[in-house]
C-alpha positions in Angstrom: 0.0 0.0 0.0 2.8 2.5 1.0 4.7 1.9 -1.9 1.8 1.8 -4.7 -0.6 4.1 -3.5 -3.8 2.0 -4.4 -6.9 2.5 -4.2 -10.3 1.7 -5.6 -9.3 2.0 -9.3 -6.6 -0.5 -9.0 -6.6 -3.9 -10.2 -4.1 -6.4 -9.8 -3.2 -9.5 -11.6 -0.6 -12.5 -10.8 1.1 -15.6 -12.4 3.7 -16.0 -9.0 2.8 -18.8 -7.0 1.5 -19.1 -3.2 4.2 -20.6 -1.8 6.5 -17.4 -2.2 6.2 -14.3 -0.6 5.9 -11.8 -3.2 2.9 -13.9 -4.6 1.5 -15.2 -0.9 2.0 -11.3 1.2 2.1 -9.1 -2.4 -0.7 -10.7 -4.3 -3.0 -12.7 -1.8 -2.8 -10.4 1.4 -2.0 -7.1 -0.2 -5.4 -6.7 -2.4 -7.6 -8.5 0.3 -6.3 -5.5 2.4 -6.6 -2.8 -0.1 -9.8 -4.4 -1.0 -8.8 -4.2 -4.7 -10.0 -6.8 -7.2 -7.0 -9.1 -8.7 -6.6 -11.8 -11.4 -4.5 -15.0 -11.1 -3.0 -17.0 -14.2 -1.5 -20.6 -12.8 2.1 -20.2 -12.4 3.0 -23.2 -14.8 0.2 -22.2 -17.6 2.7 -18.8 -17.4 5.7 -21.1 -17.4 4.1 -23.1 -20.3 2.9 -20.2 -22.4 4.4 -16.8 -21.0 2.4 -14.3 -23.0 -0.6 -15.6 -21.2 0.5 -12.3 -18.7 0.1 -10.3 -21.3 -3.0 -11.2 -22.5 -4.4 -11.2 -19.1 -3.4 -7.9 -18.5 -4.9 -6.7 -22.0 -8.1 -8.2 -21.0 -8.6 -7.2 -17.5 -7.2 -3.8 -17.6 -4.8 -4.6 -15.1 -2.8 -1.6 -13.7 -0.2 -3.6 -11.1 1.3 -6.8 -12.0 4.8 -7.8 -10.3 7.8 -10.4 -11.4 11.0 -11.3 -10.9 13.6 -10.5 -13.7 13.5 -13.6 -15.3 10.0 -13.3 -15.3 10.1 -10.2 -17.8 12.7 -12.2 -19.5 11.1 -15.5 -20.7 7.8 -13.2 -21.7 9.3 -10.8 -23.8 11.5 -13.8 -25.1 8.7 -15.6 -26.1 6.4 -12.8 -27.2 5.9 -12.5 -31.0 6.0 -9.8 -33.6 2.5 -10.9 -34.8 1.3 -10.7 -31.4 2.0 -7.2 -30.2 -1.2 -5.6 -32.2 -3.4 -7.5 -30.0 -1.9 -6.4 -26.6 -3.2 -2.7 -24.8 -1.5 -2.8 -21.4 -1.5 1.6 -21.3 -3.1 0.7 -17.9 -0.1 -0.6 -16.6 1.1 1.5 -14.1 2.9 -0.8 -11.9 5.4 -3.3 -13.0 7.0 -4.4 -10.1 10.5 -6.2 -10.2 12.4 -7.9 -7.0 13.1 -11.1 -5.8 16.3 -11.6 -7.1 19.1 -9.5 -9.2 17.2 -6.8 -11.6 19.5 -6.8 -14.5 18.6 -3.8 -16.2 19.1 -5.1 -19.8 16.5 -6.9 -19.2 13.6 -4.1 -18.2 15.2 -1.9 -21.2 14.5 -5.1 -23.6 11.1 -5.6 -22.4 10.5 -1.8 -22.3 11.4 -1.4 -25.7 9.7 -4.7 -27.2 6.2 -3.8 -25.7 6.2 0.0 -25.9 4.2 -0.1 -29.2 1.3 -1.7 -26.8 1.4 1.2 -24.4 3.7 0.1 -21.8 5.8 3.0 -20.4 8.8 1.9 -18.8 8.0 4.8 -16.3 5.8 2.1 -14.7 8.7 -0.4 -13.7 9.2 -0.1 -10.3 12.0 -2.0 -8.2 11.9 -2.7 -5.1 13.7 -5.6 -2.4 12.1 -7.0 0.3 12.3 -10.8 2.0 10.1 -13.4 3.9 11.6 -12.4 6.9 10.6 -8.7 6.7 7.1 -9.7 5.8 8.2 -8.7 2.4 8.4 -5.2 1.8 11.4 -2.9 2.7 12.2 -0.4 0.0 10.3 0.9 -3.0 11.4 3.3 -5.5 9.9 6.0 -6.4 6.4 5.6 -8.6 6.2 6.5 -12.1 10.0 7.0 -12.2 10.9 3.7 -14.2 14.4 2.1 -13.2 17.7 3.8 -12.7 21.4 2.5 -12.7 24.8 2.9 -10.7 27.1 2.2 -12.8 29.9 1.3 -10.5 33.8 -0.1 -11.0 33.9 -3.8 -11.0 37.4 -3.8 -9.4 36.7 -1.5 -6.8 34.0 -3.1 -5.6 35.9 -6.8 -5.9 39.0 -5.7 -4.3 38.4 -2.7 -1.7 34.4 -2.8 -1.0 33.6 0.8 -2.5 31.0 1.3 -4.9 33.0 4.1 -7.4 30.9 5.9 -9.9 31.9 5.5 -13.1 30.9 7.8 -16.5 29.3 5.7 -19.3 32.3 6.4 -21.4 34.6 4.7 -19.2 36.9 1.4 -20.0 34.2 -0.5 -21.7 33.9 -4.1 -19.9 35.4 -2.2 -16.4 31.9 -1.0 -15.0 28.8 -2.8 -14.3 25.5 -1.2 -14.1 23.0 -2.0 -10.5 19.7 -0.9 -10.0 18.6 1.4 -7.3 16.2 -0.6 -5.3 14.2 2.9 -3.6 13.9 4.0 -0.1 13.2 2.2 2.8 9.5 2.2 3.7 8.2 3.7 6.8 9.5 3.4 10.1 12.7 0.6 8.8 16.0 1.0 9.2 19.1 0.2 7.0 22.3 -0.6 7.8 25.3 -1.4 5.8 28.0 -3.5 7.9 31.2 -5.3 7.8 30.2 -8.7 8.3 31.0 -7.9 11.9 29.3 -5.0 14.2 31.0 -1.6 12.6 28.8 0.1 10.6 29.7 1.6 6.6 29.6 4.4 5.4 27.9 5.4 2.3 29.0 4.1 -0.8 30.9 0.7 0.8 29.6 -2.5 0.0 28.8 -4.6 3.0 26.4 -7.2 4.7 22.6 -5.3 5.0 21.2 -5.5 8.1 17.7 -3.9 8.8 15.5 -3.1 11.4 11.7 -1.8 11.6 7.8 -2.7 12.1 7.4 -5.8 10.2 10.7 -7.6 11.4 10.0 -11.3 11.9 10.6 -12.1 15.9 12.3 -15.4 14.8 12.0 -18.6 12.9 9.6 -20.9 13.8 11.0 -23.4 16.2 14.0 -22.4 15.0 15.9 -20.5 18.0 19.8 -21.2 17.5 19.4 -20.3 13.8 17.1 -16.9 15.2 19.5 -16.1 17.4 21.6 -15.8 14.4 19.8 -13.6 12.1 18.4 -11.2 14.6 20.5 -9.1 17.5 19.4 -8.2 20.7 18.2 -4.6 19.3 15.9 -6.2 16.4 18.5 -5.7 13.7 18.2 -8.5 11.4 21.1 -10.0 9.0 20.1 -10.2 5.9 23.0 -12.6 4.3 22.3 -9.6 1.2 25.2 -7.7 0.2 24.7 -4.0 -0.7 25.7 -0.3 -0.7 23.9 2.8 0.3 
């Protein structure tokens, strides 16, 4: 809700399946909450036949759909040129990414591929979040499409610093991240060494976090709990990242 700004207008649709979080908390909990109407497509008819999403979202009007990378990868893959006349998805306001790397050639395919359909790559929207933070925990900015770091591979391999690089620099020396947003309301992000001193901007580190929706432990789990979480409710995240 924080992060999308719904309301009554919305409509959601989803191909990800229960048993993971964005689908189970994102697109099972989220619009029972919102009370927002949603449509599902079986995750293995999307695996089968990916432009299924597609035509979904054409025919419902759908304006907030989320996916992993790959996800945005095996559809535009298997879309064809023939089919692209028969898809409207200018409702699409949302199209979430997260759940694992965003590679930004990727979005900029799919972007480009279904733009003649309506799609505005102003609607792509990444975000990170994990089970154990009862999903959410940044956002980027709506209606602002993706946006890149494009950082020196060696600096970042052999000294931990994420260095800006100019596009024009040593080709093959940089690689390009995503910007995953700010942190919702009320969390907390850290950036640490792998022990307890705490990063500055700019170094790349273990993330630790701490706010509202923080689990208070695994299930019957309390050695491995006692692990993740400190006594001050900051969790380790095993991600690594930079601020």
């Amino acid at each position: 809700g924080h992060g999308l700004k719904m309301n009554g207008d919305d409509r959601m649709m989803s191909w990800l399946p229960f048993y993971h979080d964005m689908g189970l908390v994102g697109f099972m909990l989220v619009p029972m909450a919102a009370q927002v109407s949603i449509d599902y497509l079986d995750t293995r008819e999307f695996a089968m036949r990916p432009r299924q999403w597609l035509e979904l979202m054409t025919q419902s009007r759908a304006t907030i759909s989320f996916a992993p990378s790959f996800g945005y990868d095996l559809c535009a893959r298997r879309v064809r040129p023939n089919d692209l006349a028969s898809y409207d998805l200018s409702n699409w306001r949302v199209a979430g990414i997260g759940a694992e790397m965003i590679r930004p050639d990727t979005l900029a395919y799919f972007a480009e591929l279904l733009e003649p359909c309506g799609f505005d790559r102003r609607a792509f929207l990444a975000c990170y979040g994990m089970a154990e933070c009862t999903l959410g925990v940044s956002f980027s900015p709506l209606w602002t499409g993706f946006t890149t770091h494009h950082i020196d591979s060696d600096q970042l391999a052999d000294n931990h610093r994420a260095v800006l690089l100019e596009e024009s620099d040593s080709p093959g020396r940089g690689r390009h991240f995503v910007n995953c947003g700010v942190p919702l309301p009320e969390f907390e992000i850290q950036i640490r060494d792998g022990g307890e001193t705490v990063l500055d901007d700019w170094h790349s580190g273990v993330i630790y976090l701490r706010g509202p929706s923080v689990m208070s432990g695994y299930f019957n789990l309390p050695e491995e709990s006692s692990h993740a979480l400190d006594a001050d409710g900051w969790l380790n995240t095993g991600d690594i990242g930079y601020l």
